[in-house]
C-alpha positions in Angstrom: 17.3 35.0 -33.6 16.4 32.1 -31.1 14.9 29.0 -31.2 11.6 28.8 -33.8 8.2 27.4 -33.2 4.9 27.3 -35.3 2.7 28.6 -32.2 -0.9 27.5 -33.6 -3.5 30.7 -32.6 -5.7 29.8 -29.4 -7.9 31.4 -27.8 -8.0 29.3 -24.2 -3.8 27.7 -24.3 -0.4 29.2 -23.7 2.6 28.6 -26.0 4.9 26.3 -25.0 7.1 28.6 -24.7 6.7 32.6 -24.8 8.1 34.4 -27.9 9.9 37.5 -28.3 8.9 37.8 -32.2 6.9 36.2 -35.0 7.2 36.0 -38.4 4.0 36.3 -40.8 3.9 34.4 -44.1 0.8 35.5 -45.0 -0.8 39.0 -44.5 -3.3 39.4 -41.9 -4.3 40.8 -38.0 -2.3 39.3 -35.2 -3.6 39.1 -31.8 -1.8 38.1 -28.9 -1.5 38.4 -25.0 1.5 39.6 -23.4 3.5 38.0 -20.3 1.8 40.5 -18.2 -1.9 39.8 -19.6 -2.2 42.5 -21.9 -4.2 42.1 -25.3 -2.9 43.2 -28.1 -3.8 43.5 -32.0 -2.5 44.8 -35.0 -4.3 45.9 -38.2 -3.5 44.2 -41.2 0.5 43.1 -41.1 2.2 42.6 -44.4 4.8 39.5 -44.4 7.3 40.2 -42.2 9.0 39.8 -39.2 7.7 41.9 -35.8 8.8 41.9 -32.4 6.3 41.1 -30.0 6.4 39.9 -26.2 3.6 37.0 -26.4 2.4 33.9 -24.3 -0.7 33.0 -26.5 -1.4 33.6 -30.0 -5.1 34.8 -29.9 -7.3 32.9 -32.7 -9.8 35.7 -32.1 -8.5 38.4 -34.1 -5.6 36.8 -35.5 -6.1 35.9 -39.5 -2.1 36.2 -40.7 -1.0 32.8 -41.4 2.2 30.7 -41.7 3.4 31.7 -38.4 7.1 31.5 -36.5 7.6 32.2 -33.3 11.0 33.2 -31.9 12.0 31.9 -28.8 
């Protein structure tokens, strides 16, 4: 993969940079906007990794923890 980031879930600030994947450690919902504004959110997500197109991890929705981002 790319580069890796621990995005932390907002609901009001970008990432740094946008990811093309995250990685859960811990099972839970993920929420997230896409580059073009979209809202997005998953039911409950074992640990894995999932592609996803995402400027801002949501904190609303989102409970999976020990996330990666992938530049």
């Amino acid at each position: 993969m790319g580069e890796d980031t621990a995005p932390t879930p907002s609901d009001n600030a970008d990432l740094p940079d946008a990811i093309r994947a995250v990685t859960v450690g811990g099972a839970g919902t993920l929420a997230w906007r896409g580059p073009g504004g979209g809202i997005n959110q998953t039911s409950v997500l074992p640990a894995g990794t999932y592609a996803i197109n995402a400027d801002r991890i949501l904190a609303t929705g989102t409970t999976a923890t020990d996330l990666t981002g992938w530049v």
